[in-house]
C-alpha positions in Angstrom: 15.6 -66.8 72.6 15.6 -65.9 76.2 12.2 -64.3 78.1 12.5 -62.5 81.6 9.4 -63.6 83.6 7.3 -60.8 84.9 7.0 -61.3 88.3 3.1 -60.1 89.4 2.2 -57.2 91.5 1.6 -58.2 95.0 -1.1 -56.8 97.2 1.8 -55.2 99.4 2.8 -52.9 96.6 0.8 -50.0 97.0 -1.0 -48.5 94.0 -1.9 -44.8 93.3 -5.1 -45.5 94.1 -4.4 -46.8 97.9 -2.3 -43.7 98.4 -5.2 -41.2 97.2 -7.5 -43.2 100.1 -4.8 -43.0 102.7 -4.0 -39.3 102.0 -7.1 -37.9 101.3 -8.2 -36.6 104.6 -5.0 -35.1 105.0 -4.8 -33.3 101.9 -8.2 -32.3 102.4 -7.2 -30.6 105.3 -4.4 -29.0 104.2 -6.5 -27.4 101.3 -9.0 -25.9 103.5 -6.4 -24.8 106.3 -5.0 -22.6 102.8 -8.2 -21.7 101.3 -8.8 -20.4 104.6 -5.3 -18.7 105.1 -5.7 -17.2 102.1 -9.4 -15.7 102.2 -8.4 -14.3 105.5 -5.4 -12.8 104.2 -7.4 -11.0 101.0 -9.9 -10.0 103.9 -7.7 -8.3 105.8 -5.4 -6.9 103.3 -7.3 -3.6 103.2 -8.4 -3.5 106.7 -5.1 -1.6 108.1 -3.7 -0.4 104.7 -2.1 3.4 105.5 -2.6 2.9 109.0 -1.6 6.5 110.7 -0.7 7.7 107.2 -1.6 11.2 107.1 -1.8 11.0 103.4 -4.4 7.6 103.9 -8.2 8.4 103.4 -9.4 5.0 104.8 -10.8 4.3 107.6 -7.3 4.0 109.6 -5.3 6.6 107.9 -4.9 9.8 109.1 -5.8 12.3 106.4 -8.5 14.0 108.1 -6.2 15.1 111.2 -3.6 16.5 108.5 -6.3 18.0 106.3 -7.9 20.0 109.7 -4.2 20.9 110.9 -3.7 22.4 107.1 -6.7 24.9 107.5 -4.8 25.9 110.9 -1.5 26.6 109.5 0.6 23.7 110.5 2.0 22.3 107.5 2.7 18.1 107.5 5.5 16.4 106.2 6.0 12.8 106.3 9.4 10.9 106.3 10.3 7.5 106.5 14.1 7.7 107.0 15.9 8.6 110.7 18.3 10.7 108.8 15.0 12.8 107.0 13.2 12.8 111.0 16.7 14.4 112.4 17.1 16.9 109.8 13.7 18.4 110.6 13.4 18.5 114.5 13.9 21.9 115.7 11.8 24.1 118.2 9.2 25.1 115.8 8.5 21.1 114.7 6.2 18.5 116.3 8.0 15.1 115.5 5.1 12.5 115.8 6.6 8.7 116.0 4.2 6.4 114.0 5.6 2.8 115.3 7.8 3.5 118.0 8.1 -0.2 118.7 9.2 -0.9 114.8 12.7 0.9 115.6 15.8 -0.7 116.3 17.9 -0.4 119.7 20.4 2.1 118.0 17.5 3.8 116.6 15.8 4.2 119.8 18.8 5.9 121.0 20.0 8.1 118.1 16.5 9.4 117.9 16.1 10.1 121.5 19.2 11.7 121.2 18.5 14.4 118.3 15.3 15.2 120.5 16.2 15.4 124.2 17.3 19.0 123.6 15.6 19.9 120.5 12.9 22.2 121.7 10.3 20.9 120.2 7.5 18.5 120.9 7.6 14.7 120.6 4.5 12.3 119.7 5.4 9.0 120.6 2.3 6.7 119.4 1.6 3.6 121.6 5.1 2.8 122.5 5.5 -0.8 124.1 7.9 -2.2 126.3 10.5 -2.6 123.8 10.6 1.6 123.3 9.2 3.5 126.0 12.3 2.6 128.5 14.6 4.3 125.9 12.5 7.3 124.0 11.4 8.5 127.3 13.5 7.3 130.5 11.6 7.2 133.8 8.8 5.9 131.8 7.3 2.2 132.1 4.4 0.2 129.9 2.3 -1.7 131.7 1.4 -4.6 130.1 -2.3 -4.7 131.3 -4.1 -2.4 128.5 -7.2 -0.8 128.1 -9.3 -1.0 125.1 -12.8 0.9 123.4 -13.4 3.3 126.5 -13.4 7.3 126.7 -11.5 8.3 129.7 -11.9 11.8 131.6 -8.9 13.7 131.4 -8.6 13.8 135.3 -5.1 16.1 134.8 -4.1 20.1 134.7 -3.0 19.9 131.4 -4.9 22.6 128.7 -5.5 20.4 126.2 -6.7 17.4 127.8 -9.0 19.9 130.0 -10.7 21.7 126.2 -10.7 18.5 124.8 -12.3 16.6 127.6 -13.2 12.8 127.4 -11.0 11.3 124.7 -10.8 7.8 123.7 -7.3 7.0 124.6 -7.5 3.5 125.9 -4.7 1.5 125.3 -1.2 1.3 126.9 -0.9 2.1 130.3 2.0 4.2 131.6 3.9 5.0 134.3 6.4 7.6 135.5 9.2 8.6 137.7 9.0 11.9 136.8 7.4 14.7 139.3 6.6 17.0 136.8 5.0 14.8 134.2 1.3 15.2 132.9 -0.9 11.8 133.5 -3.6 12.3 131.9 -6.7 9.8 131.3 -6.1 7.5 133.5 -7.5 3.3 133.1 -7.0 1.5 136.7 -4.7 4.7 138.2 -2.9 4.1 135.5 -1.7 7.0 132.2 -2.9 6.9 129.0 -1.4 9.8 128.2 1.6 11.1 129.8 3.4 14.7 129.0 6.7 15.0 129.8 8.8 18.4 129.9 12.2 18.8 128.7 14.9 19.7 130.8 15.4 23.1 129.3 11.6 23.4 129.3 10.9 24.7 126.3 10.2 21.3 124.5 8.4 18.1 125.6 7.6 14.4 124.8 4.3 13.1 124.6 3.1 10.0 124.9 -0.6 8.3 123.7 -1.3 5.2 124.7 -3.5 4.3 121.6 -3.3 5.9 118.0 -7.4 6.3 117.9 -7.8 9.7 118.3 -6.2 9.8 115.2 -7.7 7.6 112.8 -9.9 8.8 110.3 -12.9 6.6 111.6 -12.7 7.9 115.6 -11.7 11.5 114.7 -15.5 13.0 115.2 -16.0 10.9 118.3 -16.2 12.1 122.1 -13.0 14.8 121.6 -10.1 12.9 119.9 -10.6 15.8 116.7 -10.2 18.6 119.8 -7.5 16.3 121.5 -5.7 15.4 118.0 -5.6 18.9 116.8 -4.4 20.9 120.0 -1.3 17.6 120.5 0.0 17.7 116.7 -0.9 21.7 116.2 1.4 23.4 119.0 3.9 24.3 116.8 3.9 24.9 113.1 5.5 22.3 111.5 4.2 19.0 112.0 7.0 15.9 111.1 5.1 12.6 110.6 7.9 9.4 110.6 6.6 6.3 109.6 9.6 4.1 110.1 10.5 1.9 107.3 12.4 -1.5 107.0 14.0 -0.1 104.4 15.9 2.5 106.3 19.6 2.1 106.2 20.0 3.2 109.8 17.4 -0.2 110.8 20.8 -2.5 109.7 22.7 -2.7 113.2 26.2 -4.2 112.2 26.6 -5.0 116.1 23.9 -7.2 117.0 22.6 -9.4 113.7 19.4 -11.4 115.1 18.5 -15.1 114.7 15.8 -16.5 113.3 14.6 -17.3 116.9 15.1 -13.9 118.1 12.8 -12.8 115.2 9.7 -15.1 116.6 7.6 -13.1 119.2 7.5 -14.7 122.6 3.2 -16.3 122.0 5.0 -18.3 118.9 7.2 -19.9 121.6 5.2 -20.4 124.4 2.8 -21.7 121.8 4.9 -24.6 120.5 6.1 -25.6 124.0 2.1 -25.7 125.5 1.7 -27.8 121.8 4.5 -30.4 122.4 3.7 -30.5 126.4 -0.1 -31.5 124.8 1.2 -34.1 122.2 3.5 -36.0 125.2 0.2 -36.3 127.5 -1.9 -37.2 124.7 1.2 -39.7 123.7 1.1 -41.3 127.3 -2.6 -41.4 127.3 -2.9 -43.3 124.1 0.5 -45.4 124.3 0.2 -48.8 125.1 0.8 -50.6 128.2 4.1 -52.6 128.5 3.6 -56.1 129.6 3.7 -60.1 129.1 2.6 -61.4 125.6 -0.6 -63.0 125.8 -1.8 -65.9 123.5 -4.7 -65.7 121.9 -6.4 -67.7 119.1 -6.4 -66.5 115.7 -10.1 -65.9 114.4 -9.6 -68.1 111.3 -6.9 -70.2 110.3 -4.5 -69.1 107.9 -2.8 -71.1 105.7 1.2 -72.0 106.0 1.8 -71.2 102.3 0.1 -67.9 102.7 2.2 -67.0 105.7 5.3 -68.2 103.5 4.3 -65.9 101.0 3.4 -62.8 102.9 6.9 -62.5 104.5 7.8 -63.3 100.9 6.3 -60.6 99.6 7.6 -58.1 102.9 11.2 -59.4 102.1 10.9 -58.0 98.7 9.5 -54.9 99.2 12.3 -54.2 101.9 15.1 -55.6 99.5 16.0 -57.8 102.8 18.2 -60.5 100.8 20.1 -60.9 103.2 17.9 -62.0 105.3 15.5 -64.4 103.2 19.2 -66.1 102.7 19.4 -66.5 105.8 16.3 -67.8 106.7 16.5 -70.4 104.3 19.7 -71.2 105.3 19.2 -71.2 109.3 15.8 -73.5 108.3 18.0 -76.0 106.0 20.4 -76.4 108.7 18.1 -77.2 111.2 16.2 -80.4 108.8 19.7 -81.7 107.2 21.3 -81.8 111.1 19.3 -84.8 112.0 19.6 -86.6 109.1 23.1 -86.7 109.2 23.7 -87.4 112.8 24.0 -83.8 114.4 21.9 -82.5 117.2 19.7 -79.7 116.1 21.6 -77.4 118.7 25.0 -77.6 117.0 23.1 -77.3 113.4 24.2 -73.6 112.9 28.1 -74.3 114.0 29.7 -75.2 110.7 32.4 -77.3 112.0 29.8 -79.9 113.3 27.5 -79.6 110.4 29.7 -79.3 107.4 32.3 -82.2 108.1 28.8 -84.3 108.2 27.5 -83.7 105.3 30.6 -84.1 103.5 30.8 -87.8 105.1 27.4 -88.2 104.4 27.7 -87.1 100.9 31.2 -88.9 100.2 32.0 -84.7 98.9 33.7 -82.0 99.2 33.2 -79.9 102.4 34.4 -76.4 100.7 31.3 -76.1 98.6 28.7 -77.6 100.9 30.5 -74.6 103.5 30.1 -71.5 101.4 26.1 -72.7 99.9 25.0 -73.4 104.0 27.1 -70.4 106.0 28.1 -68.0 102.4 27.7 -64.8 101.8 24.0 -63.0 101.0 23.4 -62.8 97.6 23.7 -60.1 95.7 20.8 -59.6 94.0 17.2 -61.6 92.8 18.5 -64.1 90.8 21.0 -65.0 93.2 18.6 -65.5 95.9 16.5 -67.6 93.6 19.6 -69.4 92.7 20.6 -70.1 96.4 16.9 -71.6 97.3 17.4 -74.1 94.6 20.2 -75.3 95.7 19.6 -75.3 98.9 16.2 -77.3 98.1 18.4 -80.3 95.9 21.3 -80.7 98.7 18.2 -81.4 101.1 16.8 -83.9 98.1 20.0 -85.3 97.9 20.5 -85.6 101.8 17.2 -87.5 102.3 17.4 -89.7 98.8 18.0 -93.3 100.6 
């Protein structure tokens, strides 16, 4: 009856309890970076839910605007669609643009399109960079803004001169256009700009910030006054929200990657990051230089040196190269015994031939144990250091 020994655990084979110590702090970290992640998402779920929905009651929405513009006559439809916005421009419609900025390239351009001509009036909300230049050419954003100040009109426009000081703070315009309205300006600069159609019977407006219409800044300075005589001119008020789920968003000629979908902070951000890590890398990397000798603080035992590398051999599967350090060391003790200098010990046509004379044997065996092939698994290497330990017995027996 045969038994397979069970070899022992060794101290280098790490246990579930050494990985919990090691990984703790990290996954400590990690948990509160989520917990955090998390509790700020719930915390701001609600905080811009319906923004600049006219059918929204909280504090962002914009039901109280539509509710006022009811009692005046001007009915409110919202739409979500391109296809729903262009059916119901006409002379008699307001169009008011929600998220300018959310709208594609060939969006921008159909929609400027269907309204250039249309006679009616055109509410573009806080358009960026990304919109202005194509909803209303001649215009530019500046990307300085203005935020939580009520501007003077300082323009001839009506309704900015009944409404009087608005809080319309945000994107700053401006215009090539002569015969534009700017109106509220922040450092010279628009805040809200009125621009007239070329057949001058319609006209685009621009706001530089949706506050006037929020349900929380309506009864403050005279955004209600400003809101009301904007959005009430004619008497049919069309309120697009756009919608990722618009057909007309898919543009078949220009599919983005997944680094055009990153805004530009994300980039600049990881680049400032990695910049960071490669000083903080040279600061903390050790200097290149001679090895210098030094004593250890206690002495260590040869056998538990042995061992240790033992013990790293096995945890690497490195056969091949416990075989051939047992190999390289056995050459080097049998070559003076036999009458070889140490510096040909490794070259088997000096070694081998003497160990056959020596051992009055054959040199094909003595060949393929010193200079063979690595093992092949445990029990070969175990194999292969006995017999490599009884040819050096047999070498030194007198």
């Amino acid at each position: 009856m045969t038994t397979e020994a069970t070899l022992p655990s060794t101290s280098a084979s790490p246990t579930a309890r050494h990985l919990w110590t090691r990984t703790r702090g990290l996954a400590l970290a990690f948990a509160l970076l989520l917990a955090g992640a998390v509790a700020l998402a719930a915390l701001q779920s609600d905080t811009r839910h319906g923004a600049l929905d006219p059918r929204s009651a909280d504090l962002y929405g914009s039901r109280a605007v539509a509710e006022l513009l009811a009692e005046r006559g001007v009915s409110t439809r919202v739409v979500t669609t391109l296809t729903e916005a262009r059916t119901a421009a006409g002379p008699d419609t307001t169009l008011l643009v929600a998220s300018p900025d959310l709208l594609t390239e060939r969006q921008q351009k159909e929609l400027r399109s269907m309204t250039a001509d249309s006679g009616g009036r055109t509410i573009l909300v806080a358009p960026g960079s990304w919109s202005v230049g194509t909803l209303a050419p001649g215009v530019t954003a500046d990307p300085a803004t203005s935020r939580g100040a009520a501007l003077a009109p300082a323009c001839d426009l009506p309704a900015a001169q009944r409404a009087g000081t608005a809080e319309t703070g945000g994107i700053r315009y401006s215009t090539r256009h002569l015969n534009a309205d700017e109106c509220y300006p922040s450092r010279r600069l628009a805040t809200l700009l009125r621009l007239p159609d070329t057949s001058g019977n319609g006209d685009t407006v621009i706001l530089g910030a949706p506050d006037i219409l929020y349900n929380t800044r309506l009864d403050q300075e005279g955004n209600a006054s400003l809101a009301l005589q904007l959005l009430g001119s004619r008497p049919h008020l069309t309120w697009y929200l756009p919608s990722l789920s618009d057909t007309t968003a898919t543009d078949p000629d220009h599919q983005k990657g997944f680094f055009d979908l990153l805004p530009s902070g994300w980039l600049w951000g990881t680049l400032q990051l990695f910049v960071a890590a490669s000083l903080a890398a040279l600061w903390r990397a050790r200097r290149l230089g001679p090895l210098v000798p030094e004593k250890l603080p206690v002495a260590i035992r040869a056998s538990e040196t042995v061992e240790g590398r033992a013990r790293l051999y096995r945890k690497a599967n490195a056969r091949d190269r416990a075989a051939a350090a047992l190999r390289s060391t056995t050459r080097t003790r049998l070559a003076p015994l036999v009458g070889v200098p140490v510096t040909q010990a490794h070259a088997p046509e000096a070694l081998v031939p003497a160990l056959s004379a020596h051992l009055h044997g054959d040199g094909q065996p003595l060949h393929s144990l010193l200079f063979g092939p690595p093992p092949s698994d445990d029990t070969a290497l175990i194999a292969l250091a006995d017999q490599l330990d009884a040819l050096e017995r047999e070498v030194r027996r007198p």
